[in-house]
N, C-alpha and C positions, 0 to 999 in steps of 0.2 A: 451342511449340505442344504442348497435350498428348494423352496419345492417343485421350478423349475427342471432342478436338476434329479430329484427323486420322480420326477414322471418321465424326463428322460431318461432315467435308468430303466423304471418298470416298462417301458413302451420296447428298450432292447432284451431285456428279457423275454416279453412276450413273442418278438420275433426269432429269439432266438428257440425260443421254443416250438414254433413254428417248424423248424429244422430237424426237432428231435423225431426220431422213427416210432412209427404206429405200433402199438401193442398188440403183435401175433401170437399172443400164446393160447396153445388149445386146449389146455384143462382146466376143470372150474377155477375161479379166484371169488375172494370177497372182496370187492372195491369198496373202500369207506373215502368219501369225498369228503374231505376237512375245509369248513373254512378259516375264515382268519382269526389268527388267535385271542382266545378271551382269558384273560384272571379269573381263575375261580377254583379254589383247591377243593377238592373232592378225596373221595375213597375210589380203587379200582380194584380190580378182582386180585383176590391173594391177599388182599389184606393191606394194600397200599397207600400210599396219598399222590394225586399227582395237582400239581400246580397251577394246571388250566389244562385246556385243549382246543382245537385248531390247529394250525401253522402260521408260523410265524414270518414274516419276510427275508427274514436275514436265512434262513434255511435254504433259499434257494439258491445259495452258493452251493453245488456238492462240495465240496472240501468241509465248510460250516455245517452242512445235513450231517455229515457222519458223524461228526462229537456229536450228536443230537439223535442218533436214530432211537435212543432210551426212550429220552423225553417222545418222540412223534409215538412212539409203540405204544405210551400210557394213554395217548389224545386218540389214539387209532381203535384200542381194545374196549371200548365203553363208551358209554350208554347207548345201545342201538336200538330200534324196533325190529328186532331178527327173528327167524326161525330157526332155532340151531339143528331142527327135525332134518330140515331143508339142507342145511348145512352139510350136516354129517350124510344122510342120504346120496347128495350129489360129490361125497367124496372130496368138500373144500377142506383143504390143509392149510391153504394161506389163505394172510388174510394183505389187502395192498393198501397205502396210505397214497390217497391222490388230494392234487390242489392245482387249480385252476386245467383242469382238464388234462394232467400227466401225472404218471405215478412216480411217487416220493421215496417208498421205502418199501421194505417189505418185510412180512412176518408170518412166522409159520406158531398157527392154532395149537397151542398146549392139548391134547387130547383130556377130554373129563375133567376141566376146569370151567366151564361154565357157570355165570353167576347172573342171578334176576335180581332187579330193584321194580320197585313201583313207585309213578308217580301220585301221589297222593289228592290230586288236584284234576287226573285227569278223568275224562269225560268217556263211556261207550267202553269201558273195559280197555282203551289201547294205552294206558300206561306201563305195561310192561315193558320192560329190557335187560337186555345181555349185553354180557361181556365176556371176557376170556382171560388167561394170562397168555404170555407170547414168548416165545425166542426170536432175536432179533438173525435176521436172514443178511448179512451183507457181501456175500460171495458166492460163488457156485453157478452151476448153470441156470438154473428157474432165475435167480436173482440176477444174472445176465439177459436173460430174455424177457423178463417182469421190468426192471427199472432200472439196469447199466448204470453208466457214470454220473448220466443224464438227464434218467427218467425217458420213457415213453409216452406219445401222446397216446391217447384214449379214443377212438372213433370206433360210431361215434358216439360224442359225450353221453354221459347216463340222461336219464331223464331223472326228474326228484324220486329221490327212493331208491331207484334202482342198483342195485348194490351186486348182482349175481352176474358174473363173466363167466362165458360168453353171453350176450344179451342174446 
């Protein structure tokens, strides 16, 4: 394929996403905006390894996302700057895998799996981060009103950081 023809594809994608319906759901979510995927295998909560994290292009086939909703749930659950205080207070059960401004997947928060890492390097005490484990969410009604066949767009978009729906 050439590259031509790969900016013409991404330019219908994006239009076609354009099309997909706004995200109306009214109870808390944790949005984690992924971007594009990187090599780098890791540990993840539970004792894991995952391969990298992001999202990858080829996922934005749904038919292609769903053999893959594993692999998105280990890029989804980790490293975050979170409050899981926050978390659990405001009653978030799921947590949503978004990329380029629509949600990708979805997954519901193991309760009392929570895992911290420290960055070693960083500055002012903020290297802390959580994680989770997950059960992968692909049917049902939340997961119909969360991300369908489709995904939903996201309005609007987060600002950096912003992670807590409804904004």
């Amino acid at each position: 394929m050439s590259k031509n023809e790969v900016n013409l594809d991404n330019r219908r994608q994006v239009a076609d996403e354009k099309a997909n319906p706004v995200l109306e759901y009214d109870e808390p979510l944790l949005i984690i905006t992924l971007g594009d995927w990187v090599d780098e295998e890791s540990d993840i909560p539970g004792g894991g390894t995952r391969q990298g994290y992001g999202y990858k292009p080829e996922w934005l086939e749904p038919s292609v996302r769903k053999q893959h909703y594993q692999e998105i749930g280990e890029s989804t659950c980790s490293w975050w700057r979170l409050n899981e205080g926050r978390i659990q207070r405001e009653g978030i059960e799921y947590a949503v895998a978004a990329y380029h401004g629509v949600t990708r997947a979805l997954f519901r928060i193991k309760p009392d799996t929570w895992e911290e890492t420290f960055e070693p390097d960083a500055v002012d005490g903020h290297g802390r981060r959580i994680g989770w484990q997950f059960d992968i969410v692909d049917s049902g009604d939340v997961f119909d009103q969360v991300v369908g066949e489709h995904g939903h767009r996201i309005e609007p978009r987060p600002k950096q950081n912003q992670r807590y729906w409804p904004w």
